[in-house]
Phi, psi and omega in degrees: 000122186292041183331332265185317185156147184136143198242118172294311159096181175279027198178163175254152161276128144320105184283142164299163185272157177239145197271185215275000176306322219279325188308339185260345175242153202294085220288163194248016177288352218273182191285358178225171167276168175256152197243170153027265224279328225268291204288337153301328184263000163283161187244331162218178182248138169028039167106318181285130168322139165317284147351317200259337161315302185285320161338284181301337158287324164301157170312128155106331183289258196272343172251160200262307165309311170089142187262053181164153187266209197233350115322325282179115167251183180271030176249304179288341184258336168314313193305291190309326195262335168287349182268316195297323188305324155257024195256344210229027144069063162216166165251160190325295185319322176289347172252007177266310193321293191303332174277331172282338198280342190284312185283349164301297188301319157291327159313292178314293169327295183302319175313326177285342182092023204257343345153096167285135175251011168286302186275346191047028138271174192235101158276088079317314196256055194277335176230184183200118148337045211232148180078327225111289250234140182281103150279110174275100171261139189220144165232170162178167162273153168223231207247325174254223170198141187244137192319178194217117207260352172252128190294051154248032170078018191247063168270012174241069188275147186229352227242160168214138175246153147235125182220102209244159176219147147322104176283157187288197174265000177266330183277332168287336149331312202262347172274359164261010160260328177285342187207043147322329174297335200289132173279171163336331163251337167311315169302306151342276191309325198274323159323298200303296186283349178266031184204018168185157213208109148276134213178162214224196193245008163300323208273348178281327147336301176281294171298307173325281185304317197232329179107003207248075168294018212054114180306209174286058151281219161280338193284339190294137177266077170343124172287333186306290185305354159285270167350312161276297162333319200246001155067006170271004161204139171286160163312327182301309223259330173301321189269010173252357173267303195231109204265115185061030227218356190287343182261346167270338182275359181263334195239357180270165203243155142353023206299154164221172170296115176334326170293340186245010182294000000 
């Protein structure tokens, strides 16, 4: 995954399979999120302790960037991101599916030699077509490898995406009418996370398995911001689901109390 770091070498690696430890906790690929009671009384993820998770997740654990902001724990960004998923009447898979099918397509490349490996990027592909909606894609590799905050054997994340869509001119309309309170750069900030996603090739993985989009970092793969990019909810149906309400659900962050950390 590029967070962070990692050498493609000339081939993808087979991901291991993760054993059946994954199995006690209430996975968020199932046709619902999992909620509130299920997810307080977990104690690990695939064998590993909670505690040990968020450790390892804050800035400064295996990553520098941190996969969960330092506010933030994995309980508290599960919790938050099963709520927008149901608020906007999807499940994890369907919003993990559109990033495998851009890490297929990359996969694919490399397996073929489509890979530059001099630039260590990937110009085979720059768009897509998904939905209806022009999807703008940039990849590339980098130099180490990053570690997985879950004991699930996905230790060579190497990759980094970018993947943005243009908003039209009706949509840009209805977010300056809909949230005219906002100043100018808040309406910034808030276009820049719904169109657009930096993101690796660990994370579609981590919503499927677990529902774990990451927290508020640079890394997080919004679900909101999936969802729109990919043409699986329009703005409209995004602003009926979090109704005057899109620039706090893209930018507040999972905070939990100190006490429960």
């Amino acid at each position: 995954m590029g967070h962070h770091s990692g050498n493609a070498g000339e081939q993808r690696k087979e991901r291991p399979a993760v054993d059946d430890r994954r199995r006690g906790f209430p996975c968020a690929g199932s046709e619902r999120p999992a909620f509130g009671e299920e997810l307080d009384e977990a104690q690990t993820i695939t064998g590993r302790a909670i505690a040990e998770i968020t450790r390892l997740g804050r800035p400064g654990g295996l990553s520098a960037s941190g996969f969960m902001a330092a506010d933030e724990d994995v309980i508290s960004v599960l919790k938050g991101d099963n709520r927008l998923v149901s608020a906007m009447k999807l499940i994890h898979r369907e919003l993990a599916r559109p990033l495998f099918h851009v890490w297929n397509m990359i996969g694919t490349d490399l397996d073929l030699g489509r890979w530059n490996m001099a630039e260590h990027r990937w110009k085979n592909i720059q768009s897509v077509r998904y939905h209806g909606k022009t999807v703008l894609l940039n990849a590339g590799d980098t130099k180490g490898s990053q570690k997985s905050i879950f004991e699930d054997g996905f230790d060579d994340g190497s990759f980094w995406i970018e993947i943005n869509r243009e908003l039209a001119a009706d949509e840009k309309a209805f977010l300056t009418e809909k949230y005219r309170h906002l100043t100018s750069g808040q309406r910034d900030v808030m276009v820049k996370r719904l169109s657009s996603l930096r993101t690796g090739e660990m994370e579609p993985h981590y919503i499927m398995w677990y529902g774990f989009y990451e927290g508020h970092t640079s890394w997080r793969t919004d679900p909101v911001a999936i969802a729109f990019i990919f043409g699986l909810r329009s703005l409209e149906e995004l602003e009926k689901a979090f109704p005057g309400m899109l620039y706090e659900v893209l930018t507040k962050h999972y905070s939990t109390e100190p006490a429960d950390r």
